[in-house]
C-alpha positions in Angstrom: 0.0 0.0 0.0 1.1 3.3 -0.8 0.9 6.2 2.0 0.9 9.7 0.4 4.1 12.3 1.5 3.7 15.5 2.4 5.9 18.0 0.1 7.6 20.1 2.5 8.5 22.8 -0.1 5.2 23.9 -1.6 3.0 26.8 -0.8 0.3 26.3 1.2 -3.4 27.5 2.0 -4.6 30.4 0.0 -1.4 32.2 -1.1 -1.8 29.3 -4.2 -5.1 31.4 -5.5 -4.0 34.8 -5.5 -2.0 34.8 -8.8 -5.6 33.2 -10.1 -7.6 35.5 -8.5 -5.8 38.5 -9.5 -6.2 37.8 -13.2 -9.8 37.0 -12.7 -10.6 40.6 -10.7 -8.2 42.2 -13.6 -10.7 40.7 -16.3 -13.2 41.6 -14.4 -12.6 45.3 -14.5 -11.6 45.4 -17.9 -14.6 44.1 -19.1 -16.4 46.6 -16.8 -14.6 49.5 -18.1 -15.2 48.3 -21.8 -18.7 48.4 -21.4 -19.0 51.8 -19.3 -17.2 52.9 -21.9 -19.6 51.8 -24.6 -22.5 52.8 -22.6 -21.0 56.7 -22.6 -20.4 56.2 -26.2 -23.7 55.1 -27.5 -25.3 58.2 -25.1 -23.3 60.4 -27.0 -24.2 59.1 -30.1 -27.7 59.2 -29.2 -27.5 63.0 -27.8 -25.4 64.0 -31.2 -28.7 62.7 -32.8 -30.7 64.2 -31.0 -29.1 67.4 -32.1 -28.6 66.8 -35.7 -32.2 66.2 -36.2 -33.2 69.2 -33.9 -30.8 71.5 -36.4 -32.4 70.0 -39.5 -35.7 70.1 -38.1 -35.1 74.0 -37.8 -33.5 74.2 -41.2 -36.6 73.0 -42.4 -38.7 75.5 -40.6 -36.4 78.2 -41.9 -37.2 77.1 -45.5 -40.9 76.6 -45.0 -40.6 80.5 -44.2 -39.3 80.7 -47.8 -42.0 78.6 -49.7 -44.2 80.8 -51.9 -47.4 80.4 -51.7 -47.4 80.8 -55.7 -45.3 78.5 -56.6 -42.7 80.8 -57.6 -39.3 81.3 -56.8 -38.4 83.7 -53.7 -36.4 86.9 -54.0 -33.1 87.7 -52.2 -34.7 90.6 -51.2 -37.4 88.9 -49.6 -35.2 86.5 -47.9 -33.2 89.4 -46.0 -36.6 90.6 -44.2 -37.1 87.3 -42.5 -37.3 87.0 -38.9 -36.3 84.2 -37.0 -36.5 85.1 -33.6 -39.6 83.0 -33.2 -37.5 79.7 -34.2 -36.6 79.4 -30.1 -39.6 78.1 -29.2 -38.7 75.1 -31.2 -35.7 74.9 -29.5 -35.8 72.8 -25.6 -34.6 75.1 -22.6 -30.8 75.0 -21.8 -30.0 74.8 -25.9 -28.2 77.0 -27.6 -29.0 77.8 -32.1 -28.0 79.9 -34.6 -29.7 79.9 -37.8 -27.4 81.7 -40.6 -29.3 82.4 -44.4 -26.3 83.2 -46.8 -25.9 83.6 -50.7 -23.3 81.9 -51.7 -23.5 82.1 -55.8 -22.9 83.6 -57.8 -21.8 86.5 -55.2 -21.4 85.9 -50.9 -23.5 87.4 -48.9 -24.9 86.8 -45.4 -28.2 87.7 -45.5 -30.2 86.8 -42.1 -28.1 85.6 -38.6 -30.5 84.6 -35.8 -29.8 83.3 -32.2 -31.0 82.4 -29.3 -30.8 79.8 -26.3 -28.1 79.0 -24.0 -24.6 80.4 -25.5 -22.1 79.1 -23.3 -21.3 75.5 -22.4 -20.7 74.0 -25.3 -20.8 69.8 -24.8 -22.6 68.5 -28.0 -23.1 70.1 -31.6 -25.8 69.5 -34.0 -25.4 70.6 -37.7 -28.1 70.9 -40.4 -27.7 72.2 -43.8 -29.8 73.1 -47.2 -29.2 74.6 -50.2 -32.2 76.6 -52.3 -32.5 78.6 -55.8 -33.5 82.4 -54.9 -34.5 84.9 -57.4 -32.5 88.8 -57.6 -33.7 91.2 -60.0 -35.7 90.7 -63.1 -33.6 87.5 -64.1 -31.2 86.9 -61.9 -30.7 83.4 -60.0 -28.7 83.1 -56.9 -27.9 79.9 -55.0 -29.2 80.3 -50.7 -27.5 77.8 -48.4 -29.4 78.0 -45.3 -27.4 76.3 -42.3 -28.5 75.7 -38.6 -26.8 74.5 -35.5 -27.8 73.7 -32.0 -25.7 73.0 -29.5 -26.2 71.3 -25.8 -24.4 71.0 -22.7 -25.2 67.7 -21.0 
């Protein structure tokens, strides 16, 4: 019969596990801080989103300003007698929005600037942009790009 020997030289008890257990904590918080990290991500995504389609939603307003009820084309002149002031209550508390009207061809020209909202604090930026054929003179043609942006501190 065989009798089993103790080893004299080996480590005992629980100082055998903490080379394991190390590892398994260190994995542990890596895959915690992976997926905090993805969390923060995909909320930023989702507030840069939020934004983009807030700044296009007042682009669009802006150019419903434009439409002619005839059909026809609008006039530079008319475009420079548009007030926007009135776009803020579109815009959620604590947001910050310009709305710029410019002619860009075949001569540059800003025509309307409005803003309003919160203009400091700057976390997250929306951008929304269109362009649209304006009438000057008898037969003229200019080219309008009409950009907004919003922006949003968190």
């Amino acid at each position: 019969m065989r009798v089993m020997r103790g080893d004299r030289r080996g480590v005992g008890g629980f100082l055998e596990d903490i080379p394991v257990l190390v590892f398994v904590l260190a994995g542990v918080v890596t895959l915690i801080g992976a997926s905090v990290w993805a969390a923060s991500m995909r909320s930023d995504l989702v507030r840069e989103a939020e934004l983009e389609s807030l700044a296009d939603d007042l682009v669009d307003q802006a150019l419903w300003r434009f439409s002619d009820s005839e059909g026809g084309c609008v006039s530079v002149d008319r475009l420079a007698q548009l007030d926007f002031s009135e776009l803020s209550s579109r815009v959620p508390d604590g947001t910050g929005w310009l709305v710029s009207v410019n002619v860009i061809h075949p001569w540059e020209e800003q025509l309307v600037l409005a803003q309003g909202g919160d203009e400091h604090h700057v976390a997250n930026v929306g951008f929304g942009c269109k362009l649209i054929n304006a009438s000057y003179g008898t037969d003229g043609g200019a080219v309008v790009k009409v950009t907004a942006v919003v922006w949003r501190s968190w």
